[in-house]
ZABA-404013 format. One record per atom (N, C-alpha, C): x, y, z. Coordinates in steps of 0.001 Angstrom, whole numbers, plus 500000, padded with zeros to 6 digits. Layout:
N
XYZ...
//
This chain:
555
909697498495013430910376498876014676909347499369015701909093498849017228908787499616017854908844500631018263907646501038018907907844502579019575908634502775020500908662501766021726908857501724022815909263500215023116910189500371023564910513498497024318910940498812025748910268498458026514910984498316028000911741497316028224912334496987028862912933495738029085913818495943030625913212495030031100913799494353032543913961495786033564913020496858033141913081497947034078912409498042035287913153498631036361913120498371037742913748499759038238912894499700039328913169501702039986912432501731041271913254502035042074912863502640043410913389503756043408912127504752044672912625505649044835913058505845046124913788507175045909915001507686047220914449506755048664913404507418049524912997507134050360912248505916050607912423504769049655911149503989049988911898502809050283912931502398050561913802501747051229913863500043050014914052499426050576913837498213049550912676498115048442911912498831048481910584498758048019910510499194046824909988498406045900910189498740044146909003499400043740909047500574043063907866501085042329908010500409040909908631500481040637908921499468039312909261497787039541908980496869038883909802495638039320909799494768038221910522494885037179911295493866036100910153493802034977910282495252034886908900495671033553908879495002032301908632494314031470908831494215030299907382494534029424907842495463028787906830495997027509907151496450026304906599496296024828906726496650023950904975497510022916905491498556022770904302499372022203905069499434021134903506498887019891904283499200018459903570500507018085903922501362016685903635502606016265902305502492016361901826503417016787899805503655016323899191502860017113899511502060018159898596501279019072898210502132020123896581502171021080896272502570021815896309501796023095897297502127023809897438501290025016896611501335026283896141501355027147895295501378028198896421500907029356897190502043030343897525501101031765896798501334032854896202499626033454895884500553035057895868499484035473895681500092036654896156499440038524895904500279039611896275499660040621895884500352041970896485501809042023896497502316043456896534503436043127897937502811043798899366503688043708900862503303044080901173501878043152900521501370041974900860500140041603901751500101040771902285501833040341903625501975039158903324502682038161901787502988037773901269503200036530901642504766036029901873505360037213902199507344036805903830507290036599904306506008037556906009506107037606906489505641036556906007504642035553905832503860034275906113505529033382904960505484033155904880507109031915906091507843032453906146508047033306906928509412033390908597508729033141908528507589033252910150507123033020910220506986031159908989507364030634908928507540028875909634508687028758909454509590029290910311511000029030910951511633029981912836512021029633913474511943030435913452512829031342912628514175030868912827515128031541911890514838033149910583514249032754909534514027033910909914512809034721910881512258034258912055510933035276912010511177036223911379510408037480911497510960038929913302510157039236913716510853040297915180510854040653914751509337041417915692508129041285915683507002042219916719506354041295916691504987041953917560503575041949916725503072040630917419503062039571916905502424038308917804501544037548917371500191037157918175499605036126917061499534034907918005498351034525916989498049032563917403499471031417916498499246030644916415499868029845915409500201028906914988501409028677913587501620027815914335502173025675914504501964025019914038502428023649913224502902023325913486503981022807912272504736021573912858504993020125912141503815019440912627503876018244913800503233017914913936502389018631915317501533018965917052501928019250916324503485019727917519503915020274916983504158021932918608503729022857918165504007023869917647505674024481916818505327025415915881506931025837917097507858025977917697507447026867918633508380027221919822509123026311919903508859025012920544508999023934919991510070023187918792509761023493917627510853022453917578512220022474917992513084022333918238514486023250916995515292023134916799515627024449915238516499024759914753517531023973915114517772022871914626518797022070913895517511021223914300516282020590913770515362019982912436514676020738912811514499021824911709514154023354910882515158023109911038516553023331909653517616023234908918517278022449909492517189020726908655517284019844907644515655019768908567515507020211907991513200019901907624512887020354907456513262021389906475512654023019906141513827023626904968513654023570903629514162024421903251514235025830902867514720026321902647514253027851901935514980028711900359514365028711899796515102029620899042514796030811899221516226031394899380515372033456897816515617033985897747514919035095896571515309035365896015515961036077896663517207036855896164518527036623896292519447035694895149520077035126895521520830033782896274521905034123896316522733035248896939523612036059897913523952036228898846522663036685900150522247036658900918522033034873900361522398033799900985522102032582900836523488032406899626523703032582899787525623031729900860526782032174901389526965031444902687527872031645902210529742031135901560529974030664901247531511030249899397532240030552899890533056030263898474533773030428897107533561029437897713533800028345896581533517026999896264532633026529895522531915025939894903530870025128895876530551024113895992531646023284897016531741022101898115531247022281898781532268022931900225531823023803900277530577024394899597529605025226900031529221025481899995527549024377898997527853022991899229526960021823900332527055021261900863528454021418902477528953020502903640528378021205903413528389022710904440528468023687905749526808023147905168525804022922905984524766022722906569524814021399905915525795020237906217525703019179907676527021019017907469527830020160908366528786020428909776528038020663909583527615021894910575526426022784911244525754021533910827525384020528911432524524019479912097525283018496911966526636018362912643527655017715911637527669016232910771527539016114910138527375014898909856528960014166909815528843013150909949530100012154908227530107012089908092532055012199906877532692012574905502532172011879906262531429009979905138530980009482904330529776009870905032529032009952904965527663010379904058527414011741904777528116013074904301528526014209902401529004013714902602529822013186900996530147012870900032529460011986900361529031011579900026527865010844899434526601011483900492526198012255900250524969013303899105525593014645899485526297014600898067526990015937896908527419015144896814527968013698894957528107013346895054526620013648895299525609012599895335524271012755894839523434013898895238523526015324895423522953016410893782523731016664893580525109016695892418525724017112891531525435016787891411525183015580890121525288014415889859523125014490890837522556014655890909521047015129890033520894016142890371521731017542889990520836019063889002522172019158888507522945018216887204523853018554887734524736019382888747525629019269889364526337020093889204527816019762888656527787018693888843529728018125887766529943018766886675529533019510886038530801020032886187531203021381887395531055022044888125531302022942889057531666023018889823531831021739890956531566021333892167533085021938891424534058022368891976534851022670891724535491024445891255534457025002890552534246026573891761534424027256891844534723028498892891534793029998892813533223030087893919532086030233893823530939030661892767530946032050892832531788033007892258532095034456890519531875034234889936532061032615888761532400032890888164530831032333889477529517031962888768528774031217888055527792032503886767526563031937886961525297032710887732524770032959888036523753033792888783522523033935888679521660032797887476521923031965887394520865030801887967521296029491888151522697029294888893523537028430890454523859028477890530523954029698892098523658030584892705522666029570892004521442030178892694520210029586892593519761028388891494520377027354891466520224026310892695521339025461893222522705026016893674523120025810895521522713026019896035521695026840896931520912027219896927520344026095896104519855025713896385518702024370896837519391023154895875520556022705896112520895021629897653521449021441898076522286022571899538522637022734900496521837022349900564520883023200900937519242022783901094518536021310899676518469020778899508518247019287899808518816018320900086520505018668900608521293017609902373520756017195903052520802018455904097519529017989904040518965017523903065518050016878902859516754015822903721515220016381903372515106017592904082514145018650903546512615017954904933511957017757904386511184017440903842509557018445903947510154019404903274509828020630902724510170021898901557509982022332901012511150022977900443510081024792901193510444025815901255509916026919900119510710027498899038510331028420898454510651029281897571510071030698898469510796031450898062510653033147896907510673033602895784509889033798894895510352034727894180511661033630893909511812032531893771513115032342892408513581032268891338512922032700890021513243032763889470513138034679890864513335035540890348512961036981889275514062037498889796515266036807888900516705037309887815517281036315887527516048035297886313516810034244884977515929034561884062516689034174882826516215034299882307514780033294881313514688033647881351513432033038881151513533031134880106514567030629880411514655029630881280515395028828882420516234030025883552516544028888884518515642029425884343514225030182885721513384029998885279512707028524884266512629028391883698511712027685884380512294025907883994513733026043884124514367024905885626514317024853886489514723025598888045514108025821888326512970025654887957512388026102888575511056025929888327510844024099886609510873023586886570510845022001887399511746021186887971512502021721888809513120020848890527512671020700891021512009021539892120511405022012891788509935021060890342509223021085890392508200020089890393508710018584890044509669018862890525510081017169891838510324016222892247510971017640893763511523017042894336509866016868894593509193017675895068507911017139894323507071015902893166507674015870892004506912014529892706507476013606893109509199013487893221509618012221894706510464012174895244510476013142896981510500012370897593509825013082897226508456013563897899507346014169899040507435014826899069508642015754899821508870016906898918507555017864900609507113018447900780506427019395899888506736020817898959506423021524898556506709022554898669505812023893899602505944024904899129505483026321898940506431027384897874505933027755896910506624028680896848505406029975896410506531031052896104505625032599894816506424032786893963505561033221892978505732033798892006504935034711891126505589035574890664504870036695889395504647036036888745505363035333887055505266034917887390504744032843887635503441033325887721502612031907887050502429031642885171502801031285883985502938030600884101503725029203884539504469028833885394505215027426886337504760026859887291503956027781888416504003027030888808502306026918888561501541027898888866500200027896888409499691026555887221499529025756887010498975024734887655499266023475888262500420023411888591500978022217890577500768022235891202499836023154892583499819023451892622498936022270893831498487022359894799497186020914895073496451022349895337497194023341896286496652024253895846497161025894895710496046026781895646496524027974896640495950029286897410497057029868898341496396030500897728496853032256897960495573032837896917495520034072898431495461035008898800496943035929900099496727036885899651496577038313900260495642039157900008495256040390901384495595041262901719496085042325903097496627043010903778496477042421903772497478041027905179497309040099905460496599039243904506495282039276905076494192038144903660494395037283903969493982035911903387493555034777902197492355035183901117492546035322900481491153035926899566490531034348899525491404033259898868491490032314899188492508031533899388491665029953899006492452028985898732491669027376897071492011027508896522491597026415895759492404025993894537491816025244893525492707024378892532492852025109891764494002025299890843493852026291889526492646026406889243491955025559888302491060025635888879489474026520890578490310026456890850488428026920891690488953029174891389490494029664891555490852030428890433490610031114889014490645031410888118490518032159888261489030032529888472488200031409888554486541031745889561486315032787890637486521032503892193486458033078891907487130034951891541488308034987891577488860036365890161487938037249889288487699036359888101487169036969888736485660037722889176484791036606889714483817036700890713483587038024891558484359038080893074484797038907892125485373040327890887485943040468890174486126041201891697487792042002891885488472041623892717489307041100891606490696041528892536491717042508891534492711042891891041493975041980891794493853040672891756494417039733890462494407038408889641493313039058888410492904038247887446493839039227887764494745039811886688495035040377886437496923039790887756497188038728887942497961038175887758498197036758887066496926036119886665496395035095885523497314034688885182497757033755883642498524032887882674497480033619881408498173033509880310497935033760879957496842033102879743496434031963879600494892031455880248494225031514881303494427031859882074493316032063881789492707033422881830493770034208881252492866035921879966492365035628879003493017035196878025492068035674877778491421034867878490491019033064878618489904032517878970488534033294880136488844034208880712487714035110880252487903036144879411488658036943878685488497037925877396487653037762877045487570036710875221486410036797875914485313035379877551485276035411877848483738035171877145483780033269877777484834032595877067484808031587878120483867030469877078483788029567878004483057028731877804483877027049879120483242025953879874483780024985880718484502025064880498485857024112881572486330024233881200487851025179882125488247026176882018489216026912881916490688026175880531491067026871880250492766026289881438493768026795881590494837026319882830495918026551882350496657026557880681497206026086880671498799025777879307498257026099878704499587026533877095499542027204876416499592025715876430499537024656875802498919023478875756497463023514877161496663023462877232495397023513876207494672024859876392495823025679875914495027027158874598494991027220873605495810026538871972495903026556871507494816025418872940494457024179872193493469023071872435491997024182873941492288024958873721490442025412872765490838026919872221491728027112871192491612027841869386491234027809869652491934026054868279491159025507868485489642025156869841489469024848869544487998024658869114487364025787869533487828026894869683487046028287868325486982028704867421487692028174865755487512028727864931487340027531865478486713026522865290486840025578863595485229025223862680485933024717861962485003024923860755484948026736861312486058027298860537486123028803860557487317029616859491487575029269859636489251030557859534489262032105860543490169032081860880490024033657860360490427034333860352489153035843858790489840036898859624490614037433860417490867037705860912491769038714861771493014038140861550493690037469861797495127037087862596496252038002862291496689039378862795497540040166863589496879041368864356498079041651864897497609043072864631498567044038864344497948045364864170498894046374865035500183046685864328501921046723865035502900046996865760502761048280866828502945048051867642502996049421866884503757050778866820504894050869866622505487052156864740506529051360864083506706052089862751507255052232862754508882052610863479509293052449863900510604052703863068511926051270862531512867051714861777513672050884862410514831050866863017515495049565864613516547049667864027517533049984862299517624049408861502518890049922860788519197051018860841517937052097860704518500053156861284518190054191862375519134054644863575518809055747863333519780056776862807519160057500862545520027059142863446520124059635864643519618060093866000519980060756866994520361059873867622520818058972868626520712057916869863520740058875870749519824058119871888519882059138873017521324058507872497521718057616873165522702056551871756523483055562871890524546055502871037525214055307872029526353054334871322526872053394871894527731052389870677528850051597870707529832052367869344529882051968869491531743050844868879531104050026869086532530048836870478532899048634871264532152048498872750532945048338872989533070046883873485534901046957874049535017046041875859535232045808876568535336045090877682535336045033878832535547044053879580536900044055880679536782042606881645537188043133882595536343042433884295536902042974884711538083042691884431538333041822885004539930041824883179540912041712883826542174041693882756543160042268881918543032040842882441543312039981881901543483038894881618542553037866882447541305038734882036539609037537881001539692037666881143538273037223879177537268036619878811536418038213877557536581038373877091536162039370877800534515039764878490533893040121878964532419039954877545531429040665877247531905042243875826531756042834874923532487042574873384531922042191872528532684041809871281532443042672870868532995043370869945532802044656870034531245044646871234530531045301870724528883045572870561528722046837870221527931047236869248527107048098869264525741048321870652525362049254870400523807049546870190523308050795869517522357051062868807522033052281869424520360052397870365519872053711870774518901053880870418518435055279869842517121054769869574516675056495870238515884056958869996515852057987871207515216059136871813514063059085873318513137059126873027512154058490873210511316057646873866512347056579873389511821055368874837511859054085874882511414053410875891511473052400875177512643051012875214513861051079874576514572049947875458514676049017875259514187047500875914514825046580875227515695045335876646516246045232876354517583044003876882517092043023876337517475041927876936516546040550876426517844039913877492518103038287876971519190037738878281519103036795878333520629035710879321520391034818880627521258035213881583521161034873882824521976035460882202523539035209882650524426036229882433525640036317880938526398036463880122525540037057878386525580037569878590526372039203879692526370039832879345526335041428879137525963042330879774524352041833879797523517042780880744523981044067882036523629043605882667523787044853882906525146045568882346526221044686882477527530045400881355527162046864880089526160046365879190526194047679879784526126048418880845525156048562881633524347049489882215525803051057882966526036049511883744527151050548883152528256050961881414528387050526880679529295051109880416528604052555879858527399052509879645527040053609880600526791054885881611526971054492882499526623055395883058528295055933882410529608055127882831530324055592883990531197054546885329530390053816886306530367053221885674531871052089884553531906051665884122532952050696882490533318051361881922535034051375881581535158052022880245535841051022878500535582051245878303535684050125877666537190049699877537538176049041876793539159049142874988539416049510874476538467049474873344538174049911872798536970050126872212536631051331871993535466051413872571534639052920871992533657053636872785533651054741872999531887054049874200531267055319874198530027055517874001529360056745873800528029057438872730528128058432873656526159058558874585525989060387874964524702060184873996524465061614873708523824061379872664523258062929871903524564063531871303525115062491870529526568063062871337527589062860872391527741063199873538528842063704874232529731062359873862530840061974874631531532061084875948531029061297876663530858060109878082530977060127878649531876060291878311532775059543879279534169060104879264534392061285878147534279062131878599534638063353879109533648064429879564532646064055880683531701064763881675531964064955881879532310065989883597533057066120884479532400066171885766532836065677887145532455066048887527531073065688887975529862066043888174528828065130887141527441065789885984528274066292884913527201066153884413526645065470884150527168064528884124526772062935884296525701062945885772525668063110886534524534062285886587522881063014886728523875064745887153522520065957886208521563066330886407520220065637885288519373065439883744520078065574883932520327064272882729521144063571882416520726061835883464521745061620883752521510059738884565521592059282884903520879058367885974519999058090885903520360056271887290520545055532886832521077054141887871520200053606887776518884052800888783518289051905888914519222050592889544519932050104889928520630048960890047519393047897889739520082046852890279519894045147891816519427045058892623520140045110893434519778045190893996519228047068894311517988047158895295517572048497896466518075049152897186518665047833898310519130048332898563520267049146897552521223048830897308522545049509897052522329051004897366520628051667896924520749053293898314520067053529899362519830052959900317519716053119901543520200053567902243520270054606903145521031054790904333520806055865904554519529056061905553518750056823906298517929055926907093517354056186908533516702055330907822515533055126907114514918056081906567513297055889904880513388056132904171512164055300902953512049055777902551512050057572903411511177058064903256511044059608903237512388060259903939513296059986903878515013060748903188515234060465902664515350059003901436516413058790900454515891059665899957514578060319898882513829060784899013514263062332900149513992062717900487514745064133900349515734064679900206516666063580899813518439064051898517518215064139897813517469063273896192517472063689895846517056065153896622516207065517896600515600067035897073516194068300896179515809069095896545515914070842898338515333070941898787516065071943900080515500071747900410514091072312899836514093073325899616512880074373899075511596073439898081511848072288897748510398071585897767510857070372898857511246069919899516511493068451899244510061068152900280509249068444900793508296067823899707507136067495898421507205068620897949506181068608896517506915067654896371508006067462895562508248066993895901508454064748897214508700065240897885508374063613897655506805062959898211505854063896897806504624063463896985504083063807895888504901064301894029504324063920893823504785062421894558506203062300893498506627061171894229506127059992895799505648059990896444505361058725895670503821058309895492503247059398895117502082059046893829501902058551892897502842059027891695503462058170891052503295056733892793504309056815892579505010055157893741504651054187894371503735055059895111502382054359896638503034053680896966503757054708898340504908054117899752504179055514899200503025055553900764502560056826901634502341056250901898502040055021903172501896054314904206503548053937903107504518053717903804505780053418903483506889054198903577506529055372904073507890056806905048507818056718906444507619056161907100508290056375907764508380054735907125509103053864907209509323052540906975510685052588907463511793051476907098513083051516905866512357050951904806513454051277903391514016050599903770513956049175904741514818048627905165515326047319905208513850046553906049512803046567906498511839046446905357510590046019904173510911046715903307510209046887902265510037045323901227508983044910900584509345043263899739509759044041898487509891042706897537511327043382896524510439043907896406509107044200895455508259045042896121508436046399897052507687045939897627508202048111897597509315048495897721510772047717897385511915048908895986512265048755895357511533047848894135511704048525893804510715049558894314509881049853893941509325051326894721509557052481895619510106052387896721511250053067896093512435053678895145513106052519894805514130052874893509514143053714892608512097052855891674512721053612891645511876055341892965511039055403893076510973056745892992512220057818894194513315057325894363514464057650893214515273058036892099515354057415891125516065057598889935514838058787889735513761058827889277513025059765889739513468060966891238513646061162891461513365062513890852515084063232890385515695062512889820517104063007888198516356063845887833515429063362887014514482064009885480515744063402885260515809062376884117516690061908882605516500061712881837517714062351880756517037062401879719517266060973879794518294060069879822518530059081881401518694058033881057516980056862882137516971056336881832517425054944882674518726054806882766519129053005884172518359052054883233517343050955884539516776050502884457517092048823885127518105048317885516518439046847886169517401046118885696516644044873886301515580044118887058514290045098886415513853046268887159513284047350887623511969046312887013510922045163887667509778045071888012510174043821888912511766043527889783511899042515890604510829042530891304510419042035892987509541041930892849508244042658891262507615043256891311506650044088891073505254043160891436504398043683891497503087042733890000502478043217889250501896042158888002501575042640887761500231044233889447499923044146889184498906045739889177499959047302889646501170046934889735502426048070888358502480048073887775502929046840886372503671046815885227503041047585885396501476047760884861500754048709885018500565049848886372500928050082886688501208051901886411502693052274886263503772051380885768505210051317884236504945051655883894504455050555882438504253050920881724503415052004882685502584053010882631502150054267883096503359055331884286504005055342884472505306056086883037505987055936882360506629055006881015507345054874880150507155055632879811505590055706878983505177056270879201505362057833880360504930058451880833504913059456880493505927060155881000507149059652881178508501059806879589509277059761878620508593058907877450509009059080876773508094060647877023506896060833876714506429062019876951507222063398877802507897062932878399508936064395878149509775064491877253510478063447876421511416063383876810512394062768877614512048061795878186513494060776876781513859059928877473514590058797876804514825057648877913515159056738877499514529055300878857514789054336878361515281053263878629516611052654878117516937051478879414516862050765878957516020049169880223515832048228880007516058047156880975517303046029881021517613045262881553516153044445880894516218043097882269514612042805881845514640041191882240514432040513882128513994039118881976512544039140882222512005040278881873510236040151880767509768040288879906510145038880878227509018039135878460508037039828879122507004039183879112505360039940879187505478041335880067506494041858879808506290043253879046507157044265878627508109043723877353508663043974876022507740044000875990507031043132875050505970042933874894504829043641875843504777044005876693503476044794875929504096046661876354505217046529876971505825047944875763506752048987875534507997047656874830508702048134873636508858048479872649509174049583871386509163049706870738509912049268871333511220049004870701512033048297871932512658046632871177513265045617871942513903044820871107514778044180872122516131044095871872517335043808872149517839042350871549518167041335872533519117040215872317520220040411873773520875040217873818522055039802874169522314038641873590523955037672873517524021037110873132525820037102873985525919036452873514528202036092873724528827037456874874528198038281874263528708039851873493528564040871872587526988040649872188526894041396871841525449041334870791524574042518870196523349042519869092523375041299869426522441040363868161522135040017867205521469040100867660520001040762867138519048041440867309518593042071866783517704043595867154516857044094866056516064044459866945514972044308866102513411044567867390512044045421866397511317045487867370510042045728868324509272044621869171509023045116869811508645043946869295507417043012868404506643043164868252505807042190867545506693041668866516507219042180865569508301041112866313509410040509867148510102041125867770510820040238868639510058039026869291509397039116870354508972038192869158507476037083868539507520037245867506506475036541866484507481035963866683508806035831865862509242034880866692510614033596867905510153034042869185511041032707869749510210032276870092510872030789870417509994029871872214510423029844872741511214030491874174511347030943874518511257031891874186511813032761874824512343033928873828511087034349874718509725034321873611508257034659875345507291034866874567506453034914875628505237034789875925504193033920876821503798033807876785502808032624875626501657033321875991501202034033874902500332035060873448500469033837872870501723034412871943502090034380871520502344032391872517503063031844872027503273029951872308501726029952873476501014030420872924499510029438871603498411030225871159499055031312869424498137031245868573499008031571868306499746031054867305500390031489866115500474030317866271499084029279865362498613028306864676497726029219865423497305030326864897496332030856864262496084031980865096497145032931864915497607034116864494498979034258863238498971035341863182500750035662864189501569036469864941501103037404865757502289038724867015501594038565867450500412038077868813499594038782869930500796037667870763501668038811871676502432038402872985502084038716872972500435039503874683500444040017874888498875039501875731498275039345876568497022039167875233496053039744875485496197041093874773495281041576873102494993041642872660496622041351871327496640041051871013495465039762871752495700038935871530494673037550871629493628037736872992492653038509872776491596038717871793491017039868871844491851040906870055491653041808869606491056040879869117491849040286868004491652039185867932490823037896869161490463038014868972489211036500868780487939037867869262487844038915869487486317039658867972486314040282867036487383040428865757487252041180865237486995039899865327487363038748864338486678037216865133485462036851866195485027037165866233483572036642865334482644036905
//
């Protein structure tokens, strides 16, 4: 018996007028398979999961019908749903319900009425499992984002679910605790063969290791096979969804390779030795993007100089005399591990937190002493972590309008929707929206402030990798006009892709900066898949295209 059968399901919601978020689904997940869904960003894939469990059912126009266990969903009564299905979202924030560590492992086992032994039992268990006892008695307030969400799961798992749904759930972790997340999620299905579907945008972890990959396009089913026979199919179909494909797989089909297609940056460095196999390559490097020296910046367009900084009087230093220097210009990114100080810089610089020693410095000019909302008025501009927090009108189109002159509201709304590619949902709540569209919601919203220093926190969270290329055309744009953009991001690839310069932080402060091929071409994590599967072969090529450059100039 299957787990799950969809059949002929179809759902719009309230406001979106004819327009299907769902459209004539058909799927079947058997017990213990690891499923993989993705697609664009609005393509169905968050509205899919959440119609698995009844309680997270968004309200709309639905037919068909889903089974679990070959009874229909809606039959199943939600105390059976808690324990049996899993479900985790992708803010860790939004799931945690209590104060303690403890509590909040007990909290679902409470909800189920479970007797005191049992309950304790299942939490050493869950703790001593996901490495949790040496925290185990922490304020939720003091964990990472990567502990957050590792702590979501275990809650979850102490239920003993025999299927475990997850959203997006590595959008806000660093790169080596998605990594460490995500391997632990292949385990639980390795070793008590809970059911797993998962969505995700960065399929370098997880695409190779599926039974099953289902590829959704506006709602419909466009694919679902095994991942070795998905790269062929979208390449083939010439399908905008191949451009969301792992790293070997593009540039397997980018330099026209032949057998059988690599999946994992192991596979991709052996069919890369085959591919030069017998001849060493004259051409090894690729040209550094921009000539820029991080240590010596005579104008900084942003200046940070000795800051120190702790939220409370008596915490732990969070800034520790750092020191970043950005020139004019330029796309800077910060890369580092959850809870280093990244984005507190952010909101130092912008003023938002203020530091106990140390000044900050935007075109010469102390910040603090910028008065009144100069700051802000085409000046600086702060995209937040979370999008929703700039939200606060009934529809996307208002919130965009308050940013505007009244006289060219309208025409200045549909420059920037068309931009940032949001003309279909101005008149959608914000709320309503997946977490790719309000991030281009939000970061329309913050453009039309027209900024000359732009601070952007996790900006291509929730973005589908075909945005990230019209993002990374906005950047450019926006640097032509003479901005400057410093970006916090957990996204190597597009840091690599994007940025001219990149920063780590680390203990509170910069530890390095370089250009990005040089930075990201000399770590063995915080790198790219690009880059660990040739870099037997190649010295600097850290992006997609660096590699195939470079196999078509050695043919």
């Amino acid at each position: 018996m299957a787990h799950f059968e969809i059949k002929d399901l179809t759902f719009s919601y309230p406001a979106a007028g004819e327009k299907k978020a769902l459209d004539q689904v058909n799927i079947t997940i058997e017990h213990g398979q690891y499923v993989t869904v993705c697609g664009q960003s609005g393509s169905g894939k968050t509205t899919l999961l959440k119609q698995l469990k009844s309680v997270l059912a968004p309200h709309g126009k639905k037919s068909g019908e889903i089974l679990f266990e070959g009874t229909r969903l809606e039959e199943v009564n939600l105390r059976t749903q808690s324990s049996k299905i899993g479900y985790v979202m992708q803010n860790p924030d939004s799931q945690i319900v209590t104060d303690k560590v403890w509590h909040e492992l007990a909290f679902g086992l409470e909800s189920l009425g479970m007797d005191q032994k049992t309950m304790r039992l299942r939490v050493a268990e869950m703790a001593s499992y996901f490495g949790i006892q040496d925290w185990f008695h922490r304020n939720v307030t003091e964990l990472s984002g990567g502990q957050k969400q590792l702590l979501n799961l275990a809650s979850i798992m102490a239920m003993q679910p025999s299927v475990l749904i997850l959203d997006e759930p590595t959008s806000q972790l660093d790169p080596i605790a998605a990594a460490d997340f995500l391997n632990t999620i292949r385990k639980i299905n390795r070793e008590l063969r809970t059911t797993i579907i998962i969505t995700e945008h960065r399929l370098e972890d997880i695409f190779y290791a599926s039974d099953k990959v289902i590829v959704m396009e506006e709602g419909r089913v466009i694919a679902d096979e095994e991942p070795g026979k998905i790269g062929a199919f979208l390449k083939k179909e010439n399908r905008r969804m191949f451009a969301a494909m792992p790293s070997p797989v593009q540039i397997f089909y980018g330099v026209n390779g032949t057998g059988n297609c690599p999946l994992t940056v192991r596979e991709g460095g052996a069919w890369l030795s085959r591919y030069f196999a017998g001849k060493t390559p004259e051409y090894t490097t690729v040209e550094d993007k921009i000539t820029i020296d991080p240590d010596d910046v005579q104008k900084p367009a942003v200046l940070m100089k000795e800051v120190w900084f702790r939220y409370e009087k008596n915490g732990k230093d969070v800034l520790k005399g750092t020191t970043i220097q950005v020139p004019e210009n330029t796309l800077f990114a910060i890369v580092g591990g959850n809870g280093t100080g990244k984005s507190t810089s952010l909101k130092i610089i912008c003023n938002i937190c203020k530091p106990y020693r140390g000044h900050v410095y935007i075109h010469g000019q102390r910040v603090d002493k910028i008065k009144g909302d100069r700051l802000f008025k085409q000046n600086v501009a702060l995209l937040p972590q979370d999008p929703l927090s700039l939200f606060v009108k009934k529809t996307v189109r208002e919130d965009l309008e308050e940013m505007c002159d009244r006289n060219l509201s309208e025409e200045k709304v549909r420059e920037i929707a068309k931009l940032c590619e949001i003309e279909e949902i101005l008149e959608q709540h914000p709320y309503d929206l997946s977490g790719g569209e309000q991030q281009r919601a939000a970061l329309a919203k913050i453009l039309l402030t027209e900024p000359k220093i732009l601070l952007l926190d996790e900006p291509t969270k929730g973005l589908d990798n075909f945005f990230k290329i019209q993002f990374g055309k906005i950047m450019k744009r926006l640097k032509q006009q003479g901005a400057t953009i410093i970006m916090v991001s957990h996204d190597v690839e597009f840091c690599a892709k994007y940025a001219d310069l990149v920063s780590m932080f680390f203990d509170g402060g910069i530890i390095t900066t370089n250009t990005a091929n040089r930075f990201f071409a000399q770590n063995s994590f915080y790198t790219t898949a690009a880059n660990r599967m040739s870099r037997h072969v190649f010295e600097n090529a850290v992006t997609n295209e660096d590699v195939i450059q470079l196999c078509q100039k050695n043919q």
